[in-house]
KOLLUM-534812 format. One record per residue (C-alpha): residue number from 1; x, y, z. Coordinates in pm, 1 decimal, padded with zeros to 6 digits, m for minus. Layout:
residues N
+------+----------+----------+----------+
! gugu !       px !       py !       pz !
+------+----------+----------+----------+
!  NUM !        X !        Y !        Z !
...
+------+----------+----------+----------+
END
This chain:
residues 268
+------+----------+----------+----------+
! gugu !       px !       py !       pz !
+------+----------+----------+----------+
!    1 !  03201.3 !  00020.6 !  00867.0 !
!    2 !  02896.0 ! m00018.8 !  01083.1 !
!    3 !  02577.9 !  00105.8 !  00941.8 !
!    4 !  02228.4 !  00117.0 !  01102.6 !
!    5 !  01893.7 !  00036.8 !  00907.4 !
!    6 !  01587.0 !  00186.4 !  01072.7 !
!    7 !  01228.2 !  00085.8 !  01035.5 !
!    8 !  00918.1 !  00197.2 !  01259.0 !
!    9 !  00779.8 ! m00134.4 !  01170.3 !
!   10 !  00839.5 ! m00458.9 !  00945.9 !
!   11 !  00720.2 ! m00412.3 !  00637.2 !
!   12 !  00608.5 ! m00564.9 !  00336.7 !
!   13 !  00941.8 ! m00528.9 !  00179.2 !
!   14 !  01155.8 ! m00619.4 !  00499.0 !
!   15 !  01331.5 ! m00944.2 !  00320.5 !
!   16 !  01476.1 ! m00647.0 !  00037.8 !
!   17 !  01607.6 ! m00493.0 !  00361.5 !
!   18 !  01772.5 ! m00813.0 !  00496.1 !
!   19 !  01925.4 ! m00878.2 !  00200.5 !
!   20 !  02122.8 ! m00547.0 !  00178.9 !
!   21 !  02234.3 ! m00609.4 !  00484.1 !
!   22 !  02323.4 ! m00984.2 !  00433.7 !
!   23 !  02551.3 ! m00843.3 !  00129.6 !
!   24 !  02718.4 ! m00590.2 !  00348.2 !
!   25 !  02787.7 ! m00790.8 !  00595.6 !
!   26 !  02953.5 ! m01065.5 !  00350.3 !
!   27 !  03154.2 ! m00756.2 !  00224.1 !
!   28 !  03267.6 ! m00713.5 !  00576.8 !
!   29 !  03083.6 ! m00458.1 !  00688.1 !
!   30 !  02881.9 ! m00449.2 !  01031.6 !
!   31 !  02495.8 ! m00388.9 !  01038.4 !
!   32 !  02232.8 ! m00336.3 !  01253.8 !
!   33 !  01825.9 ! m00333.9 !  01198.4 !
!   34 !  01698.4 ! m00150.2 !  01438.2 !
!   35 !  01247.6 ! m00147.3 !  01467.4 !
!   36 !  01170.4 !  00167.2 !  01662.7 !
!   37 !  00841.6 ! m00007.0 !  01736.2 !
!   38 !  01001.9 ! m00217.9 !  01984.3 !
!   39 !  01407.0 ! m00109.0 !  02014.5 !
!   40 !  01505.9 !  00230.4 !  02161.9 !
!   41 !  01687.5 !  00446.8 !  01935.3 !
!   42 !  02061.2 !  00348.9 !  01899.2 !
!   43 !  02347.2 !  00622.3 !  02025.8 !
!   44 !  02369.3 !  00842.5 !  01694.0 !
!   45 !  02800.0 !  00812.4 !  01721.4 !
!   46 !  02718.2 !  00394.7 !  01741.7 !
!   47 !  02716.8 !  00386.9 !  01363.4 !
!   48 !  02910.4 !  00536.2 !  01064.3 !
!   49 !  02567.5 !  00559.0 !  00819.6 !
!   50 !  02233.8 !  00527.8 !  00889.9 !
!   51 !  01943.0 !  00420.3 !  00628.4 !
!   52 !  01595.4 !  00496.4 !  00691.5 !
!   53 !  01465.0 !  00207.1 !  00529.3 !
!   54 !  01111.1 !  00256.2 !  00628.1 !
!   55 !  01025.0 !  00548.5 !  00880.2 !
!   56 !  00710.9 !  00797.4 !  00900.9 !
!   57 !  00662.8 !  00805.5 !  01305.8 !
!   58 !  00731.4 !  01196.4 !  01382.6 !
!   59 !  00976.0 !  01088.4 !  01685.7 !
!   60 !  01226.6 !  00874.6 !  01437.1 !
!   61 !  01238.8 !  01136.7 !  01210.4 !
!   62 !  01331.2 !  01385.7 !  01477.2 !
!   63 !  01612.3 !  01135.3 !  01557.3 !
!   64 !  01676.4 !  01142.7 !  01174.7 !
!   65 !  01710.4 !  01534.8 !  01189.0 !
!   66 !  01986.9 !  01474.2 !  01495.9 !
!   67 !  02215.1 !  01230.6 !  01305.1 !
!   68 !  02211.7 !  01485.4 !  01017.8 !
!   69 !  02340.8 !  01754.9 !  01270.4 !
!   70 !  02613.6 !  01519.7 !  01375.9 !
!   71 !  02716.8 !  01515.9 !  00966.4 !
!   72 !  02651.3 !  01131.9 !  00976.8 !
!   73 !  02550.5 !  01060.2 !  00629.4 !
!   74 !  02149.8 !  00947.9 !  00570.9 !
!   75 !  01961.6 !  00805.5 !  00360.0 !
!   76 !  01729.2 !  00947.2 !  00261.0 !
!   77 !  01674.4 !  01264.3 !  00477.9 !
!   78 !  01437.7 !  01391.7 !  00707.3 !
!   79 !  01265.7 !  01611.1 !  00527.8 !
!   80 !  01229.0 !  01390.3 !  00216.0 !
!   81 !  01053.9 !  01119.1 !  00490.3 !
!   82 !  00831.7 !  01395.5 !  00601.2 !
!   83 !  00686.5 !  01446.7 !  00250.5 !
!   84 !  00649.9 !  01110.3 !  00120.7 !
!   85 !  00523.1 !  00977.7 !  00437.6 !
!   86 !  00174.0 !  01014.6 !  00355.4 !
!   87 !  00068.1 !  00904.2 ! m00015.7 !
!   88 ! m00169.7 !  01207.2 ! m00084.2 !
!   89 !  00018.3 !  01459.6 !  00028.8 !
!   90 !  00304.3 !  01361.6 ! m00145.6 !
!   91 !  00138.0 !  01320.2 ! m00464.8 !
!   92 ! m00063.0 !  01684.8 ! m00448.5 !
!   93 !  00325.6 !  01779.0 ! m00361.3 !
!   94 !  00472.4 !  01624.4 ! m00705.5 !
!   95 !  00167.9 !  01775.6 ! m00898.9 !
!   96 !  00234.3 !  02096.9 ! m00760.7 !
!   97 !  00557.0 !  02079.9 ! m00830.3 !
!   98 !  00526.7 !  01977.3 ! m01175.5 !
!   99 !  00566.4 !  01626.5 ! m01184.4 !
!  100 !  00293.3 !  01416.7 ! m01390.6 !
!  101 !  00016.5 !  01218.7 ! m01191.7 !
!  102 ! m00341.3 !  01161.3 ! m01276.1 !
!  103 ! m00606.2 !  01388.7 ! m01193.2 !
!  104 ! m00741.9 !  01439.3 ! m00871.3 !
!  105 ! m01143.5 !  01332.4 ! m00878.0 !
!  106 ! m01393.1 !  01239.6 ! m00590.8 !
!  107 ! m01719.4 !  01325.6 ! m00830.6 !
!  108 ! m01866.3 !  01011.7 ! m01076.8 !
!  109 ! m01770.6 !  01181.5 ! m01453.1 !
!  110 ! m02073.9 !  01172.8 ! m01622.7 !
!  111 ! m01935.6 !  01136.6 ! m01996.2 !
!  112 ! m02006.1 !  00759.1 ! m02128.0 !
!  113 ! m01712.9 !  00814.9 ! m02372.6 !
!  114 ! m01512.0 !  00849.1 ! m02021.3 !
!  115 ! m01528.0 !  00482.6 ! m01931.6 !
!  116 ! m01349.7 !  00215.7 ! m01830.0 !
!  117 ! m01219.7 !  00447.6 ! m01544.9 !
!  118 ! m00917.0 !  00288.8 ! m01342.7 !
!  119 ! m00925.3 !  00441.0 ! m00945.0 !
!  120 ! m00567.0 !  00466.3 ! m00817.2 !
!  121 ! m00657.1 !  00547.3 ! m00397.9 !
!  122 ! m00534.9 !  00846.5 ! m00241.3 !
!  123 ! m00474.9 !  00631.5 !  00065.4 !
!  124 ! m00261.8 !  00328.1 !  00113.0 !
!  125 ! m00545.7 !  00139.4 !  00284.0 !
!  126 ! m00754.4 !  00112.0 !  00005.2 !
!  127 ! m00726.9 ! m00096.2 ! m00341.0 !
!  128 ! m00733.5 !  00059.4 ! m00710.1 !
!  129 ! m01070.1 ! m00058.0 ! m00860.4 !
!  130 ! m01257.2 ! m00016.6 ! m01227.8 !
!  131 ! m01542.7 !  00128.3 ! m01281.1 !
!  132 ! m01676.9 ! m00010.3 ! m01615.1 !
!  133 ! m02016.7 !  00180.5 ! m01697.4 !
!  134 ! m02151.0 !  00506.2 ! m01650.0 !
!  135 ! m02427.1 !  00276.8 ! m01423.9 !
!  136 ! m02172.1 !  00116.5 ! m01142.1 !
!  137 ! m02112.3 !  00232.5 ! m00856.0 !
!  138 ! m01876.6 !  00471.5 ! m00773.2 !
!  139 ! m01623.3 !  00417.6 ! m00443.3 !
!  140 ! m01646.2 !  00682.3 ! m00160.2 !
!  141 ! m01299.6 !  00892.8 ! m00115.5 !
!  142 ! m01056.4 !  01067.0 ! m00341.9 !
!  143 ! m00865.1 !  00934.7 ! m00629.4 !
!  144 ! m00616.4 !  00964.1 ! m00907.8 !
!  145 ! m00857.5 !  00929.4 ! m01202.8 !
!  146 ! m00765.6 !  00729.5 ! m01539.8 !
!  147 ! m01051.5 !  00743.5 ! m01803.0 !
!  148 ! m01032.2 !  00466.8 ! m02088.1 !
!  149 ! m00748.4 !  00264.9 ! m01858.0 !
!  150 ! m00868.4 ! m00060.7 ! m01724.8 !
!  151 ! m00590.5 ! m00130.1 ! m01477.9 !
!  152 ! m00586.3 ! m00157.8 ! m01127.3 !
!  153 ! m00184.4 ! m00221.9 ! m01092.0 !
!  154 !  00091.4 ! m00001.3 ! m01226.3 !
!  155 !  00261.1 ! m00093.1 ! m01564.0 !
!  156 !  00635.5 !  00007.2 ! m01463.6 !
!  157 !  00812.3 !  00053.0 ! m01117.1 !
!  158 !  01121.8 !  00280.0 ! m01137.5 !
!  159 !  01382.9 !  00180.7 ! m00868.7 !
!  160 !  01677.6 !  00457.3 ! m00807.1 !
!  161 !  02012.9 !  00407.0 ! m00641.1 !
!  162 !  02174.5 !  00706.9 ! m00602.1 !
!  163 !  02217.2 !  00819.7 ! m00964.1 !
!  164 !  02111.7 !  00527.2 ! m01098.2 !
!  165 !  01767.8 !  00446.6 ! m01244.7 !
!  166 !  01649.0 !  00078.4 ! m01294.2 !
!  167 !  01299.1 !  00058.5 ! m01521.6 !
!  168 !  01131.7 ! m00282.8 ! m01416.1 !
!  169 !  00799.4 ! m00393.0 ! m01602.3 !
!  170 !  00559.6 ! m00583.7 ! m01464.3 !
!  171 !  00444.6 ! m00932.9 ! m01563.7 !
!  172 !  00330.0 ! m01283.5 ! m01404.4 !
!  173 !  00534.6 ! m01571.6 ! m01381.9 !
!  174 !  00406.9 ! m01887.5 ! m01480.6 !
!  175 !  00229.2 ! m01951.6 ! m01142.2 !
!  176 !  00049.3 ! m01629.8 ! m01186.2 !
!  177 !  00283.1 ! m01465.2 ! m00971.9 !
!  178 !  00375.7 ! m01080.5 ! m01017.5 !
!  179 !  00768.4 ! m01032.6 ! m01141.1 !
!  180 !  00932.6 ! m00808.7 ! m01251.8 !
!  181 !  01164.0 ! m00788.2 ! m01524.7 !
!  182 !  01427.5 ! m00510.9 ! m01601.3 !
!  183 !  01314.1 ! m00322.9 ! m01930.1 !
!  184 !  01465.0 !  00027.0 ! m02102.8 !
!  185 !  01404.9 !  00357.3 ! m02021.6 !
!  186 !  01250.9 !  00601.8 ! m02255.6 !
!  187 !  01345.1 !  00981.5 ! m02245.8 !
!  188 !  00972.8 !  01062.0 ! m02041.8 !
!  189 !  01052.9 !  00756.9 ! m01783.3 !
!  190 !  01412.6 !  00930.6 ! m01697.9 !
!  191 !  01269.5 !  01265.4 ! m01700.3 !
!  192 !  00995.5 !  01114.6 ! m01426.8 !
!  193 !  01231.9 !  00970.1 ! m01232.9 !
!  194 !  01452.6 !  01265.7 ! m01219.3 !
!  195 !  01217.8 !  01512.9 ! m01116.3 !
!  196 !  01116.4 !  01298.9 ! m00891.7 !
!  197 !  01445.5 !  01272.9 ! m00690.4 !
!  198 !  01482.6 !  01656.0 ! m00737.2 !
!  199 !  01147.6 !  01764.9 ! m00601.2 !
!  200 !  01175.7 !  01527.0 ! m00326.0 !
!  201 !  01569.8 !  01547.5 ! m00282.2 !
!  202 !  01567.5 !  01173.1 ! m00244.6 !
!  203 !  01878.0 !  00886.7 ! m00245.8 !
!  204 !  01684.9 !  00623.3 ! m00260.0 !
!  205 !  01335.9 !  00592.1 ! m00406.8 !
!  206 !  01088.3 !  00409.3 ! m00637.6 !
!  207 !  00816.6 !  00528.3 ! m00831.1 !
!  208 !  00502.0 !  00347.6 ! m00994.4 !
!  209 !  00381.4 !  00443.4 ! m01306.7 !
!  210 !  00094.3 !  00409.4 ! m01524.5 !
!  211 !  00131.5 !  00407.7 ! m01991.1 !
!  212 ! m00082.7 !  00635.0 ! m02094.2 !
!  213 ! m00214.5 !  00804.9 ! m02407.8 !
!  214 ! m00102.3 !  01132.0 ! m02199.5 !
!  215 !  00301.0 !  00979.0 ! m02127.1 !
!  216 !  00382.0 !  00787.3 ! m01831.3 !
!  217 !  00200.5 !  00906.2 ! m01469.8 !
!  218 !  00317.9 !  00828.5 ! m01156.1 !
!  219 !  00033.9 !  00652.0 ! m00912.4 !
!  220 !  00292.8 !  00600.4 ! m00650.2 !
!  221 !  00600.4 !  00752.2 ! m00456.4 !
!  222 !  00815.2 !  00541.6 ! m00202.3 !
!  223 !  01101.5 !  00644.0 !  00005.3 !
!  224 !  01307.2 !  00312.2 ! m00095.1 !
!  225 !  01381.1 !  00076.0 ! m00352.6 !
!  226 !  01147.7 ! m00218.6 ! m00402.1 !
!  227 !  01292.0 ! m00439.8 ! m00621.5 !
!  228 !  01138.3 ! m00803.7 ! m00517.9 !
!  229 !  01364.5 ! m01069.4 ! m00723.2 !
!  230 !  01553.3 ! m00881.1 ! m00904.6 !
!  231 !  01895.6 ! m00944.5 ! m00695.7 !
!  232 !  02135.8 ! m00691.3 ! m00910.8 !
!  233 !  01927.4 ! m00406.5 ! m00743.6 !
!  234 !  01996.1 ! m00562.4 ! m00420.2 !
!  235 !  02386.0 ! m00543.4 ! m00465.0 !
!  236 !  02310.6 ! m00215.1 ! m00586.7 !
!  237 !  02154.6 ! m00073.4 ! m00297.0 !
!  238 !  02450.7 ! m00194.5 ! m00084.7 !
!  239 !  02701.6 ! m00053.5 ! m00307.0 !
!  240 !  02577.2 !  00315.8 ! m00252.2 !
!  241 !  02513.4 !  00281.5 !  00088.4 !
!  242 !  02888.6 !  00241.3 !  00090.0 !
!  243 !  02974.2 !  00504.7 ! m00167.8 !
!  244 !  02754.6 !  00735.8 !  00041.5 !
!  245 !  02932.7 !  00671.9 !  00388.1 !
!  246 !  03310.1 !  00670.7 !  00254.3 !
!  247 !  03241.9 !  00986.4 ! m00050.4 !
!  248 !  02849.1 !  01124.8 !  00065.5 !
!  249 !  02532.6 !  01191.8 ! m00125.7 !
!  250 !  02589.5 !  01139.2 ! m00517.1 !
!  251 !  02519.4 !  01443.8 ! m00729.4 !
!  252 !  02597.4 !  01351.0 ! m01068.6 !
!  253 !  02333.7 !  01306.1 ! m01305.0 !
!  254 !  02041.5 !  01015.3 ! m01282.6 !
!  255 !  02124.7 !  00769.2 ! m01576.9 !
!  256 !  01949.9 !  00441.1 ! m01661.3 !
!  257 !  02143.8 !  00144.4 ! m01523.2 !
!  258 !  02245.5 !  00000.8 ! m01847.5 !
!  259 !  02468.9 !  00342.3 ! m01886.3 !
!  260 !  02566.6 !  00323.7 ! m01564.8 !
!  261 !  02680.0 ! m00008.6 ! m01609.6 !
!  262 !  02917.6 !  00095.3 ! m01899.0 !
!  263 !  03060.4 !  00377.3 ! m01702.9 !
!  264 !  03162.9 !  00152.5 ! m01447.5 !
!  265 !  03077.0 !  00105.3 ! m01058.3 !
!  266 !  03064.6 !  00328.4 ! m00805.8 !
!  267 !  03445.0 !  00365.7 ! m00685.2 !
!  268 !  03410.1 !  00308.9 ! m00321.2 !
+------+----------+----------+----------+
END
């Protein structure tokens, strides 16, 4: 089969990309990544699937919206792209739709018994910080507000394929660098994750999360996977994108991976 992965840009997470399509193409399969900041969009009938790996510009999405009028399976669809594309908006989104994230704040709480207080941005351009004391200074902007939480990183990502749910914790390595290891899912994780995909109406997704004395919060929505070193998520990824262009969209029930694993694979 011939699938197409688009991107507007290279991002951070471009070498997870390659290597779904390095396992395709080992399975046979013919691939293309196509950067719409420098390539033209393909012919939509050129390929049997398309991905939209990493896509926000409002002219690739209207391509998007075309393939899915040609019943070309995507993933993940246009208008899950247009909500998560910007991180505020889709995070006021999954609060108003019921899913748990911090509280919104842009005012300096003035209770001592408030602090530490951990800053998760609004905005992907800026960093989480701390603000230790009722006395520090307080960043400009809006944020997702954690009182008595000292962290400036998430404490779990949440990668989904399709209907399955992989809980990754993470740690350092012993040159300090961040991993992350594949840990199991608690009833509040899997209910995250699958409102997540239902709100959004998303194939494949990841979500960062902060432990809390509250339950789990999400800090974070993206429209793909990002599952750096952990190489049974990449063979994952390539899996459904071939369950999805020989049988469509999977719309069984999320399950962790460890289940999923017992049930069997995907039959492709």
């Amino acid at each position: 089969m011939r699938f197409c992965f688009l991107l507007d840009s290279i991002e951070e997470d471009f070498l997870v990309c390659e290597a779904v399509v390095d396992q395709l193409e080992q399975w046979g399969h013919q691939c293309a990544i196509v950067r719409l900041d420098i390539q033209q969009v393909p012919q939509i009938e050129a390929y049997d699937a398309y991905i939209a790996w990493s896509i926000s510009e409002d002219s690739t999405l209207s391509f998007l919206t075309q393939v899915e009028e040609h019943a070309i399976p995507v993933m993940n669809t246009a208008r899950a792209l247009r909500l998560l594309r910007k991180k505020e908006e889709a995070l006021r989104y999954a609060a108003a739709h019921g899913i748990a994230v911090p509280p919104f704040s842009t005012e300096k709480p003035l209770a001592a018994d408030m602090y530490p207080v951990s800053l998760h941005p609004l905005r992907n351009e800026k960093a989480a910080v701390v603000v230790e004391t009722p006395s520090a200074p307080w960043p400009e902007g809006e944020y997702l507000l954690l009182s008595k939480i000292a962290k400036t990183v998430p404490d779990l990502r949440i990668c989904v394929i399709g209907n399955e749910a992989h809980a990754l914790r993470r740690g350092k390595n012993e040159d300090g660098e961040t991993v992350y290891h594949e840990t199991s899912f608690t009833p509040e994780l899997l209910q995250l994750a699958r409102q997540v995909g239902a709100v959004f109406d998303l194939d494949l997704y990841s979500l960062d999360i902060v432990e809390t004395e509250r339950g789990p919060l999400v800090v974070a929505l993206r429209e793909r996977p990002m599952p750096e070193g952990v190489q049974r998520l990449v063979s994952g990824i390539a899996e459904y994108v071939l369950h999805t262009a020989y049988h469509g969209r999977e719309h069984s029930p999320l399950v962790p991976a460890l289940i999923r694993g017992m049930l069997g694979h995907r039959h492709l």
